[in-house]
C-alpha positions in Angstrom: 109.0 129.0 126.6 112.5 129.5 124.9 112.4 125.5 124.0 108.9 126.1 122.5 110.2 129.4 120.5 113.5 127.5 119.3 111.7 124.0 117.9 109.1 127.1 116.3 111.7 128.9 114.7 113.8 125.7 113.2 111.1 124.1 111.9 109.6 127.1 110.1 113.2 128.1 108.8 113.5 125.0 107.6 110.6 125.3 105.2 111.8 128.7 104.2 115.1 127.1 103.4 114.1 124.4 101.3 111.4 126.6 99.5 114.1 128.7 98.5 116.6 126.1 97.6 113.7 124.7 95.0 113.5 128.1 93.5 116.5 129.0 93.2 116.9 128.7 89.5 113.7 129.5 88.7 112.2 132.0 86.2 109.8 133.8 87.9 108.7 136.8 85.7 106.7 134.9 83.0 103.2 134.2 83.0 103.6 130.3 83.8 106.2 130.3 85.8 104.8 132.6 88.9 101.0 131.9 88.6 101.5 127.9 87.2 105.1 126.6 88.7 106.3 126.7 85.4 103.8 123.3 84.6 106.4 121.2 86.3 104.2 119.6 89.3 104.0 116.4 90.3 101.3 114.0 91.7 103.0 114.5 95.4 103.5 118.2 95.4 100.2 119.2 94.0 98.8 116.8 96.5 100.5 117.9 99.5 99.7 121.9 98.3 95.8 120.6 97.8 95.6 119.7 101.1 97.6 122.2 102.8 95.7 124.9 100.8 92.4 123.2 102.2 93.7 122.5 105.6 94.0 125.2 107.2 93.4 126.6 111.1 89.6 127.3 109.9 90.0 123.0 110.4 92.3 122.7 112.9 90.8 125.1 115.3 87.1 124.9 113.4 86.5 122.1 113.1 88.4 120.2 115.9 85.7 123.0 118.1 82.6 122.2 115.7 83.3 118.2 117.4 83.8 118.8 120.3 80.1 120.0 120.4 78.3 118.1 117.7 80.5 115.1 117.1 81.6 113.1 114.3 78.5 114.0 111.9 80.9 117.0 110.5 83.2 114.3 109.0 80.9 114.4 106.1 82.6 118.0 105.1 86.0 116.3 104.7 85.2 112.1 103.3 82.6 113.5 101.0 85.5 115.1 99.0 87.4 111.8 97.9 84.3 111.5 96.4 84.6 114.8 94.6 88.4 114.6 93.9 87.5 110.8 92.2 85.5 112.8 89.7 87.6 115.7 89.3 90.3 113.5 88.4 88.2 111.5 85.4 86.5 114.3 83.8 87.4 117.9 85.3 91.0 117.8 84.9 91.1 116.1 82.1 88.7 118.7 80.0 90.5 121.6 81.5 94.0 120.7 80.3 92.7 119.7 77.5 92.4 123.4 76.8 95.7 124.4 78.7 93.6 127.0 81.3 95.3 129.4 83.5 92.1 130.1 85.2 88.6 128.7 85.9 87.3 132.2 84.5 89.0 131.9 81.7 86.9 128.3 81.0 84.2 130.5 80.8 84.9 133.1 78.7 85.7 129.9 76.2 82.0 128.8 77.0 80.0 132.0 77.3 81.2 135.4 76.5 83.7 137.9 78.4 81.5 139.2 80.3 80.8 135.8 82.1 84.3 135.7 82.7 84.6 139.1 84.7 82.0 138.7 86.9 82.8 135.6 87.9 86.6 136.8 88.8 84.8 139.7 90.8 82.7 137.4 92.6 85.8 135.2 93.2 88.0 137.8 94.4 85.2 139.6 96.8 84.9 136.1 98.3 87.9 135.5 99.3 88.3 138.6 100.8 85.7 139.0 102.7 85.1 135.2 103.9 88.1 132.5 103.6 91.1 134.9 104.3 90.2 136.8 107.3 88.9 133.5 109.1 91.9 131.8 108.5 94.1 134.4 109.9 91.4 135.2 112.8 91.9 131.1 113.7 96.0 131.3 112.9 96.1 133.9 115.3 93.7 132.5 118.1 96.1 129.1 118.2 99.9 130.8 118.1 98.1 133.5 121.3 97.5 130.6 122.8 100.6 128.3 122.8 103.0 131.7 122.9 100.8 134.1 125.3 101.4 136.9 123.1 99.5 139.3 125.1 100.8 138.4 127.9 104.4 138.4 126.8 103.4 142.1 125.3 102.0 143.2 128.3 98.6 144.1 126.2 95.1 142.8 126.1 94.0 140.0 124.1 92.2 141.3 122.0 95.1 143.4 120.9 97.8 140.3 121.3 95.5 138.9 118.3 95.8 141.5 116.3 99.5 141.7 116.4 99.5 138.1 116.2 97.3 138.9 112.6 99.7 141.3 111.2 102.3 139.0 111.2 100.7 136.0 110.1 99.3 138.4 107.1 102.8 139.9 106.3 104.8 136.5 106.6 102.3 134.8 104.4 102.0 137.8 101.6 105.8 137.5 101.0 105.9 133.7 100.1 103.1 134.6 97.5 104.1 138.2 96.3 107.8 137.0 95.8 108.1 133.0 95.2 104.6 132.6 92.7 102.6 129.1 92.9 106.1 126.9 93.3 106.6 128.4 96.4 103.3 128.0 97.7 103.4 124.8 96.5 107.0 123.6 97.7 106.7 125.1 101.4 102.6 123.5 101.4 104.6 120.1 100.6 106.7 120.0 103.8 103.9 121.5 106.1 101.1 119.0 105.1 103.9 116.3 106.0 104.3 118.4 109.4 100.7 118.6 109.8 100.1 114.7 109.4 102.8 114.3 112.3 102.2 117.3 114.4 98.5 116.7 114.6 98.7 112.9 114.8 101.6 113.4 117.8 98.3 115.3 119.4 96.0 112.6 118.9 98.6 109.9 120.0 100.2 112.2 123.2 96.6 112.6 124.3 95.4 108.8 124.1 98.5 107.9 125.8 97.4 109.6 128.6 94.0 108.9 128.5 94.8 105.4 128.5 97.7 104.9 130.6 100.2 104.4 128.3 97.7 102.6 126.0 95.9 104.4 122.9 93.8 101.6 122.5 92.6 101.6 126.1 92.3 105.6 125.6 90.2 105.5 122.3 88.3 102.8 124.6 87.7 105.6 127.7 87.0 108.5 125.1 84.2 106.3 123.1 82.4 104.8 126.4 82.2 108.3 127.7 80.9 110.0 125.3 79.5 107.0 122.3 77.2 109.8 120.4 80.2 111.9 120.0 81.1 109.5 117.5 77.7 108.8 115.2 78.1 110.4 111.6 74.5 110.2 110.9 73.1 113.6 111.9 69.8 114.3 113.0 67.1 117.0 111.1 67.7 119.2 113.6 71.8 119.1 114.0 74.7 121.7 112.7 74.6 119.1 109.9 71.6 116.4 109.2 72.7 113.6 107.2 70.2 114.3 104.3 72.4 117.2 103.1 75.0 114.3 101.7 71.8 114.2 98.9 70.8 117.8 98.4 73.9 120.7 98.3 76.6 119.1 99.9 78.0 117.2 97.2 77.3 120.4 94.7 79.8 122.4 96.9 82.4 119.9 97.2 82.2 119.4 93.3 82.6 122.9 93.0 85.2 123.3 95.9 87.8 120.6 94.5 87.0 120.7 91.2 86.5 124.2 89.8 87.7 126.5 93.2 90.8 128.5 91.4 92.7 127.9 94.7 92.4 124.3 94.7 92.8 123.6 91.0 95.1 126.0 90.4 97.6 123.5 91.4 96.4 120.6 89.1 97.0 123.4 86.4 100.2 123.7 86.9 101.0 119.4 86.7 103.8 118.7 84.1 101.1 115.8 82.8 97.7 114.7 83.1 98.8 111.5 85.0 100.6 113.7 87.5 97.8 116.0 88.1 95.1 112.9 88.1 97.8 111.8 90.7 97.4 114.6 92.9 93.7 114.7 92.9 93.4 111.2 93.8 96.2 111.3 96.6 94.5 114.0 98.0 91.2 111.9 98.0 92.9 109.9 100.4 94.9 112.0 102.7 91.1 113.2 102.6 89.9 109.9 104.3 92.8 110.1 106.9 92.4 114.0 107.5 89.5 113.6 110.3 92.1 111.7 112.7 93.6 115.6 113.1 90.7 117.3 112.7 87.6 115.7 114.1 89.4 113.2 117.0 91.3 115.4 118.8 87.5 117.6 119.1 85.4 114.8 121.0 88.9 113.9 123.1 88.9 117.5 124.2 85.2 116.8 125.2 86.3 113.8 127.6 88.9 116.2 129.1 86.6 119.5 129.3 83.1 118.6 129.3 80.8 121.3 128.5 83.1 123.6 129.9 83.8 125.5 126.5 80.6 125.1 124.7 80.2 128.8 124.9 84.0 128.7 123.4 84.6 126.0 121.2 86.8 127.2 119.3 89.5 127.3 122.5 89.5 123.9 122.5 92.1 122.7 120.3 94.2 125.1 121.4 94.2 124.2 124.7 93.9 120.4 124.0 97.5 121.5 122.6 98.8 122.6 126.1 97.3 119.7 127.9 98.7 117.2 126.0 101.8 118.1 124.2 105.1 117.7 125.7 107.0 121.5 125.8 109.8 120.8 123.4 107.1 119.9 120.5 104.7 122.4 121.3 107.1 125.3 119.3 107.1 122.6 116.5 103.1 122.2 116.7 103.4 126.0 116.3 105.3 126.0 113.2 103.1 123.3 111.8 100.0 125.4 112.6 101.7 128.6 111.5 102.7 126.8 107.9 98.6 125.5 107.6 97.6 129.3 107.9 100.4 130.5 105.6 99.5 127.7 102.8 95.6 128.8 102.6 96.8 132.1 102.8 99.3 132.6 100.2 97.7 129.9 98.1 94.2 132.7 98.0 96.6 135.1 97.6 98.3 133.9 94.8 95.2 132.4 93.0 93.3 135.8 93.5 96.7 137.4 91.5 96.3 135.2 88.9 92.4 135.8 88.5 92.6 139.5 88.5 96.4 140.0 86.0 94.9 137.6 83.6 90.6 137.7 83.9 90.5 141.3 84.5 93.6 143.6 83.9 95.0 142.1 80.6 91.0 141.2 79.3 89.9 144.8 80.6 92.7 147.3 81.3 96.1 146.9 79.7 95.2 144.3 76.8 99.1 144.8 75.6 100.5 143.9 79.1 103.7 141.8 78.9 104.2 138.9 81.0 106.4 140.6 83.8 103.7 143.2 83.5 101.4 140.6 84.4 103.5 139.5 87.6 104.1 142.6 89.0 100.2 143.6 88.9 99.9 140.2 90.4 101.9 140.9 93.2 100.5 144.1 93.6 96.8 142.9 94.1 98.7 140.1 96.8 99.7 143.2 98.4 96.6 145.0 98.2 93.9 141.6 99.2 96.3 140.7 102.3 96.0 144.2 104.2 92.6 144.5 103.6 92.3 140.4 105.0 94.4 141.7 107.7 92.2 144.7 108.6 88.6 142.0 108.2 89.7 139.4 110.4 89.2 140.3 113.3 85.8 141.2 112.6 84.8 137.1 112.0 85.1 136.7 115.7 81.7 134.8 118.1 80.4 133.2 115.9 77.4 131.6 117.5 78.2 128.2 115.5 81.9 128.1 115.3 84.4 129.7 112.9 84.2 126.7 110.6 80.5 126.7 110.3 80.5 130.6 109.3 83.1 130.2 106.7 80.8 127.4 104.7 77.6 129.6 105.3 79.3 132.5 103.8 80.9 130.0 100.9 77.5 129.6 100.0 76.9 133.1 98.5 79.5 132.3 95.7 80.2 128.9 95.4 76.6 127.8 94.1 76.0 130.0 91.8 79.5 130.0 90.2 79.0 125.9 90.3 75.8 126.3 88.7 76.7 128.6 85.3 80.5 125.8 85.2 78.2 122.5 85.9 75.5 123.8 83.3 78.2 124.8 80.8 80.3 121.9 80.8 77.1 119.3 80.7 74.4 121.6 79.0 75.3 123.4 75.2 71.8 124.7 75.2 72.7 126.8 78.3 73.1 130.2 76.6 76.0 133.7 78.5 72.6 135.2 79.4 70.9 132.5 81.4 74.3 132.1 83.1 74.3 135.6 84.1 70.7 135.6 85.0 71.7 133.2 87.0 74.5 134.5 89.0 72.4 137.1 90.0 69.3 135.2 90.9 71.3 133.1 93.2 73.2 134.9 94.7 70.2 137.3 95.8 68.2 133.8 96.7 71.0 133.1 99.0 71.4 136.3 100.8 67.9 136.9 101.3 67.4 133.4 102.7 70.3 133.1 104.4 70.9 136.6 106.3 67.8 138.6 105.8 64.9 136.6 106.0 66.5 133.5 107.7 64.1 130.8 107.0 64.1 127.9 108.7 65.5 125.6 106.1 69.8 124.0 106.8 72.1 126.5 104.7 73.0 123.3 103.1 69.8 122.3 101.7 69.6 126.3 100.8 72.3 125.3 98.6 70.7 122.1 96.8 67.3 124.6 96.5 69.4 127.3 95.1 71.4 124.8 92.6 67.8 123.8 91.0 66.4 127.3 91.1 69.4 128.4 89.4 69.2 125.8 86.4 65.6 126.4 86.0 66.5 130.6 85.4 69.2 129.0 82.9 66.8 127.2 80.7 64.0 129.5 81.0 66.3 132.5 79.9 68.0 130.3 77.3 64.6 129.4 75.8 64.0 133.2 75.0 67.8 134.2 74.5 69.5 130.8 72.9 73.1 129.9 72.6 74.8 131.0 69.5 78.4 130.1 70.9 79.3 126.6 69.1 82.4 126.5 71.4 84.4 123.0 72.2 87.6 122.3 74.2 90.1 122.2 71.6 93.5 120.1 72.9 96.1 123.2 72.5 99.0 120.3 73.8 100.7 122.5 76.6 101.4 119.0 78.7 101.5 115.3 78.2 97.9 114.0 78.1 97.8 110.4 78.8 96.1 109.3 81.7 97.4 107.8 84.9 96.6 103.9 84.5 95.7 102.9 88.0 93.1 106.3 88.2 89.7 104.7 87.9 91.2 101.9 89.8 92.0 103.9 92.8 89.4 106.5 92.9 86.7 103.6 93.2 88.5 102.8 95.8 87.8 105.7 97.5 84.2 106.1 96.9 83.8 102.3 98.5 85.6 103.6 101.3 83.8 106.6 101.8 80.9 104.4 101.7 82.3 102.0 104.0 83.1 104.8 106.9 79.2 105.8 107.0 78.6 102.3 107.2 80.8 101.3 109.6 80.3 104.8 111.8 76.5 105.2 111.2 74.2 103.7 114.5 
């Protein structure tokens, strides 16, 4: 235990270290600086903060537990996004530094009225506290319990070891956000995606090396004939996720996931060009294709070791495909990795929610004359504020009957569709007039809610979200009909960065939408 505590503390002091070395000379009390890194981002860093801010333990313990019962079909969450990013990287990024945005609410201010603009950032910041932050630090805490036996080592019950384990996590993660800003977050996301990569392919490789006697090829062999519909991607009408969802709400929420989720974007916003931040997308599109080695593997090899053993638990079994396989020394350092993954999505919410409620809601709203350290101190403030009250939520995301990773993407759906319905409508659609976007904010959302949790029909959540998307645009151009758009706004090119684009972009990101193609081909039986 001491050798597993030492290779935790080194390797997450060594992130610390760095983050701080980066920053050191950094002006962090004006407006771009804490919320945008000062616009100095490159392709590498905003790809390595993408991914670590979407990779979190909801994945790592999720959805490594969602394949361990269902299979490969849940890849389609993670090589459906390259396909996203590729887009987000020829038209979303471009059009949105082409205005020099701070926020995805503010786009919409630009494109409907104010009042757009503040609902949305309440919508925003409700979701995030009440669905993606408490899951991530419920699943944070359920892996470091696990490797460290915190109750145990406390002498208390489990249920109380996770809720210590919760606090810190919270507390750990608030002060990267509340007192480094996005470069921070961005910096210390860089060196634990690379951690993540090794840690979680040293997993992988550790437990195929003992699968197949000292041969991974032999073990990938074993794991495949044991279990060869563990590894379909196709899945059936009646699965956690049928294969005709690719076609009806899946692709809406990864459009609106990477390319208009304040989080994710946040950090092409802060790019020092439009090449670099086209470079990030585009990385991340393929650390995207390469993710599901980490996150999907390790589930159906946990199934050749377990069985059915866990299926009342699955989300135990990463964690204790972790003890199985990994050697003691590297099992602190696993730790760390796991630790920085919950920290990134954490501090990265934390620092995006800042940013939507200093600039969407107190400057608009409250204190219009605010100065810019104004503006970052109210920032950290609402950090402060949104991590204890994810602190005091997460335990409550505990048994859920499909898996943590399953109940985080149902309860995305409340938003994220209708949010990506009033941005897709108003970018593609100038009819589309503020009150038919509001309409349909509200028509959505209660659509969702009522189908979803109340009335529960017996349609995938998924498709709920395709049926939603439609419904939604049909309120928009029947309200806009009786109440037309009178705003003649266009993205005006306000010049904050360098706008040329990255040459090899439509080069690589077909690319990836041939590979994506080629992994259901190559996968689907």
């Amino acid at each position: 235990m001491l050798l597993t505590f030492l290779s935790f503390l080194a390797f997450t002091g060594f992130v610390a270290l760095f983050s701080w070395y980066k920053l050191r000379k950094d002006k962090l009390d004006t407006q771009d600086g804490y919320f945008l890194g000062g616009r100095s981002l490159t392709g590498v860093v905003i790809a390595g903060s993408m991914l670590l801010t979407n990779i979190s333990t909801e994945h790592l313990i999720g959805m490594n537990g969602s394949a361990y019962k269902n299979g490969f079909i849940i890849i389609a969450w993670e090589v459906t996004s390259a396909v996203a990013l590729v887009i987000g990287a020829l038209y979303f990024i471009p059009t949105f530094l082409k205005m020099g945005l701070t926020t995805i609410p503010q786009y919409l201010e630009y494109r409907f009225d104010r009042i757009t603009r503040t609902l949305v950032a309440l919508f925003l910041i409700v979701s995030f506290v009440v669905t993606l932050l408490p899951i991530v630090l419920y699943t944070g805490a359920i892996n470091l319990e696990s490797i460290f036996n915190v109750s145990e080592t406390l002498g208390v019950t489990q249920g109380q070891g996770l809720w210590v384990t919760v606090i810190i996590i919270g507390v750990i993660g608030s002060i990267y956000a509340i007192f480094g800003g996005l470069k921070a977050v961005a910096f210390s996301d860089t060196i634990n995606g690379f951690g993540l990569f090794i840690g979680g392919l040293l997993v992988l490789g550790f437990a195929l090396w003992d699968i197949g006697d000292g041969n991974m090829i032999e073990g990938l062999s074993k794991v495949y004939k044991a279990a060869p519909e563990k590894f379909n991607v196709i899945g059936a009408k009646d699965s956690v996720l049928p294969f005709e969802t690719l076609f009806t709400g899946l692709m809406i929420n990864q459009l609106y996931f990477w390319c208009m989720n304040q989080t994710i974007i946040q950090r092409a916003f802060g790019a020092m060009s439009l090449a670099e931040a086209q470079k990030g997308l585009l990385y991340t599109g393929v650390l995207k294709l390469l993710v599901p080695l980490i996150i999907i593997l390790p589930g159906v090899i946990g199934f050749y070791y377990f069985g059915d053993s866990l299926y009342n638990n699955q989300d135990l079994i990463y964690p204790e495909l972790i003890k199985k396989v990994l050697p003691v020394g590297l099992t602190g350092f696993f730790a760390a990795v796991v630790l920085g993954a919950v920290l990134s999505t954490f501090n990265s919410v934390l620092n995006s929610t800042a940013t939507i409620f200093s600039l969407g809601i107190y400057k608009r709203h409250l204190n219009k004359d605010a100065s810019e350290k104004q503006l970052v101190w109210i920032g950290k403030l609402t950090s402060i504020i949104l991590a204890v009250c994810a602190i005091v939520a997460a335990p409550m995301v505990a048994g859920a009957p499909e898996g943590l990773y399953q109940l985080l993407q149902q309860l995305n759906g409340i938003f994220f569709i209708p949010i990506a319905s009033i941005l897709i409508a108003g970018l593609f659609i100038p009819r589309i007039s503020a009150v038919g976007a509001k309409a349909a904010l509200f028509i959505g959302l209660a659509f969702y809610i009522l189908t979803s949790f109340i009335f529960k029909v017996d349609i995938h959540f998924v498709h709920l979200w395709g049926i939603e998307f439609i419904l939604n645009m049909i309120v928009m151009f029947g309200v806009s009909y009786f109440y037309p758009n009178t705003n003649t706004f266009k993205p005006a090119d306000i010049e904050s960065i360098q706008m040329h684009p990255w040459k090899y972009a439509r080069h690589l990101g077909l690319l990836l939408v041939v590979l994506t193609v080629a992994i259901y081909i190559w996968l689907g039986q």
